[in-house]
N, C-alpha and C positions, 0 to 999 in steps of 0.2 A: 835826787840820787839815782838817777836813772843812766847808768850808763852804758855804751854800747854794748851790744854783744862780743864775747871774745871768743874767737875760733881758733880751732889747733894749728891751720895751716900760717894764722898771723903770731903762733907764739916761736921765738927762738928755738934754734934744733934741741940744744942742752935741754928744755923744757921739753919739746916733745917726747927725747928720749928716754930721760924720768918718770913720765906717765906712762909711754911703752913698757919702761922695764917694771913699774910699780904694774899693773894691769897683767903682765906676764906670769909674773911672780904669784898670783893670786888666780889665775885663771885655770885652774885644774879639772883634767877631765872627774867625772862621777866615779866613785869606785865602785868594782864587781861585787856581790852581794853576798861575798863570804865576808867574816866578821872581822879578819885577817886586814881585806882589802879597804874596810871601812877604818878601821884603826891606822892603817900607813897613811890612809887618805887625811885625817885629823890631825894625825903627826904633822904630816908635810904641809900640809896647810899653815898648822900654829906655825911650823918653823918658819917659814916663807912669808908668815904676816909678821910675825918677828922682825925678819932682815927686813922687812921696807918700812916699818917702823924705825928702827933704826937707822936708816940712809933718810927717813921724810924726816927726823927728828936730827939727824948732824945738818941738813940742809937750814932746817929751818931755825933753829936754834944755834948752831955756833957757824953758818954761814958757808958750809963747805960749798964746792963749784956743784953743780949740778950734773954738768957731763962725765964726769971722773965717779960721780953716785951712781948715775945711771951704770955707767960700765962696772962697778964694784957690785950692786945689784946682781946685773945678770951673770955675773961668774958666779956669783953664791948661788944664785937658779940654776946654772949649769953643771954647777957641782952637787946638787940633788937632786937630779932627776925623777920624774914617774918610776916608783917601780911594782906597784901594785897592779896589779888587772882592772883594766876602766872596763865601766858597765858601758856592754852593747846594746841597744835598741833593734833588737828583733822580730818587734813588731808583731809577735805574737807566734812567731814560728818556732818551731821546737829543736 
């Protein structure tokens, strides 16, 4: 059972695009450390693992195309943008 290794550049674009847009959707800056900014941060979060949930789950259960996911993805990511204050690293300066 040992099969090759498989790398992104040998998968089809549709695939690569899906894991782009899944990886997008989920990759959020830190929020700023008012309790405000941590709450939009959790919100947008669940929301955004929601949708790729969604789009991993019509792919792989009822067969939808992959690049038409990927694109319905990242409109739903586009349409809720950051709107919290990401925590900055200032590294100790005041």
């Amino acid at each position: 059972m040992n099969e090759p290794p498989v790398r992104i550049g040998s998968l089809p674009e549709p695939s690569v695009a899906l894991l782009r847009a899944v990886y997008d959707a989920l990759d959020l800056p830190l929020p700023g450390l008012t309790d405000a900014d941590e709450r939009a941060y959790h919100v947008l979060l669940h929301d955004r693992a929601s949708q790729a949930r969604i789009i991993l789950e019509c792919v792989l259960t009822e067969g939808h195309d992959l690049g038409p996911a990927a694109e319905r993805l990242t409109a739903w990511v586009a349409g809720a943008p950051v709107t919290y204050t990401p925590w900055i690293d200032k590294r100790g300066a005041a």
